[in-house]
C-alpha positions in Angstrom: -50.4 -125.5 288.7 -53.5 -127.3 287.9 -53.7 -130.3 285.3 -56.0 -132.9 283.9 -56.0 -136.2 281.7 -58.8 -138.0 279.9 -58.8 -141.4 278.8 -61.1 -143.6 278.0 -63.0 -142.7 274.6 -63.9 -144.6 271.8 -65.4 -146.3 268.8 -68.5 -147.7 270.1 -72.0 -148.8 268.3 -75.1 -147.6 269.3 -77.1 -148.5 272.6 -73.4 -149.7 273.8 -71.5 -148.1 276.7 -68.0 -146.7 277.6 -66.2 -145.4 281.0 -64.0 -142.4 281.1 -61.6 -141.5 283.5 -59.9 -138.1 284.4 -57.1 -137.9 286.4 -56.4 -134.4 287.9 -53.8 -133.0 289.9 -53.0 -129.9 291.8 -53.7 -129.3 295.3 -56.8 -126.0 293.8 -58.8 -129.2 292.8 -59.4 -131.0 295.5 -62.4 -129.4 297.0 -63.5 -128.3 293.7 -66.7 -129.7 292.3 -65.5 -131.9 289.0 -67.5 -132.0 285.5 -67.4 -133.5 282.5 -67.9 -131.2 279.6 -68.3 -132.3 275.4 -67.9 -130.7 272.5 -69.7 -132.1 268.8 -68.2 -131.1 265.8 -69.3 -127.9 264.3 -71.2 -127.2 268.5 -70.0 -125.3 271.5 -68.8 -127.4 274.5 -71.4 -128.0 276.7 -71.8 -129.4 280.2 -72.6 -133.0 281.1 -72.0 -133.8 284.0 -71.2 -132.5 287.9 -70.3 -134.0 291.1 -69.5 -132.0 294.3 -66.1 -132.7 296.2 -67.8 -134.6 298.9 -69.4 -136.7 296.2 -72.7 -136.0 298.1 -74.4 -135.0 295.2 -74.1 -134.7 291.6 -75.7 -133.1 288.2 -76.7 -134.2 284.9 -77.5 -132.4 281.4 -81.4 -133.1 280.5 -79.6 -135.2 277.3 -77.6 -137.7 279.6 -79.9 -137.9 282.5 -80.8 -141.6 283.2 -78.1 -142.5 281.5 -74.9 -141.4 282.4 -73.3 -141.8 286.2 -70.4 -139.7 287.4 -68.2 -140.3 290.2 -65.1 -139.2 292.0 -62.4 -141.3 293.7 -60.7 -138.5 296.0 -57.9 -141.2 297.2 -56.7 -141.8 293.5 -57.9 -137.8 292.1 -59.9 -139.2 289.5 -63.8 -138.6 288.4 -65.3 -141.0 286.1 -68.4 -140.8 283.7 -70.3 -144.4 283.3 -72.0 -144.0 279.9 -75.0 -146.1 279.2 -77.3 -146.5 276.2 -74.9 -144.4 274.1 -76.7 -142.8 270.8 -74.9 -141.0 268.0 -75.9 -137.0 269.7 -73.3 -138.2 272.2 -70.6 -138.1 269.5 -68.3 -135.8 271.1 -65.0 -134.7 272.5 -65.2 -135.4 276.2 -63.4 -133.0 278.6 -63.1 -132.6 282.5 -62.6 -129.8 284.1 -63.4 -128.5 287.9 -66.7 -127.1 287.7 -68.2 -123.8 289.0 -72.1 -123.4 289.1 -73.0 -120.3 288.3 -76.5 -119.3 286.7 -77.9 -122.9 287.2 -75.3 -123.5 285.2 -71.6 -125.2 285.1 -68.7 -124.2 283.5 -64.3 -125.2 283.6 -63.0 -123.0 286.0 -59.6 -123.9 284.4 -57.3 -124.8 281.1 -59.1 -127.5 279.1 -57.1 -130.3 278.3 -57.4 -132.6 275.0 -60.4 -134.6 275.8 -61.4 -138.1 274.8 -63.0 -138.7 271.9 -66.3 -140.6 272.0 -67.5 -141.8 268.4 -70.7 -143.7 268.7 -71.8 -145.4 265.1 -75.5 -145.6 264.2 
C-alpha cells in the first residue's frame, strides 16, 4: 500500500554537505506530513526533520536546526533534506517516513524502509 525510497547518502568530510531524496508512493501519503528520521550506530532512531503536506511549515531537531532544510515536491512525491555544515554526530542512517506529531513529538506512522547512509569523516 504505502512505500518509500532513500537515496542520496554518503561519504562526506566534515563541515561538507549532502542532499537526500525520498520518493514515496501510495495515495495514504499525500496529505501526510513527511519526516526525515536517523539512526547512529549503537542509538535509537530519532526525528530530524518535518514538513507539513502543504509545505507551509516545517520542523527541525534542536541538533540540525540552522542547518538542515527540508522540502517537499508534491508534483514528483518526493521530500528532500539539504544538509549543511555536516559534523561527525550526524553519522547516521537516514530514513523518511510520513510523520505524525504527537507529544511535541514526531514519529513514522508507517514501515521504515532501508535508509541512506550518511558517513561524515572528522
Amino acid at each position: 500500500q504505502v512505500q518509500q525510497v532513500e537515496s542520496g547518502g554518503g561519504l562526506v568530510q566534515a563541515g561538507g554537505s549532502l542532499r537526500l531524496s525520498c520518493a514515496y508512493f501510495g495515495r495514504t501519503f499525500v496529505r501526510n506530513a513527511m519526516g526525515w528520521f536517523r539512526q547512529a550506530p549503537g542509538k535509537e532512531r530519532e526525528f530530524v526533520a518535518a514538513v507539513k503536506w502543504t509545505a507551509s511549515s516545517a520542523a527541525y531537531s534542536d541538533s540540525v536546526k540552522g542547518r538542515f532544510t527540508i522540502t517537499r515536491d508534491t508534483a514528483r512525491n518526493t521530500v528532500y533534506l539539504q544538509m549543511n555544515n555536516l559534523n561527525p554526530e550526524d553519522t547516521a542512517v537516514y530514513y523518511c517516513n510520513a510523520a505524525d506529531q504527537r507529544s511535541d513529538d514526531w514519529y513514522g506512522m508507517y514501515d521504515w524502509g532501508n535508509g541512506t547512509l550518511v558517513t561524515v569523516a572528522s
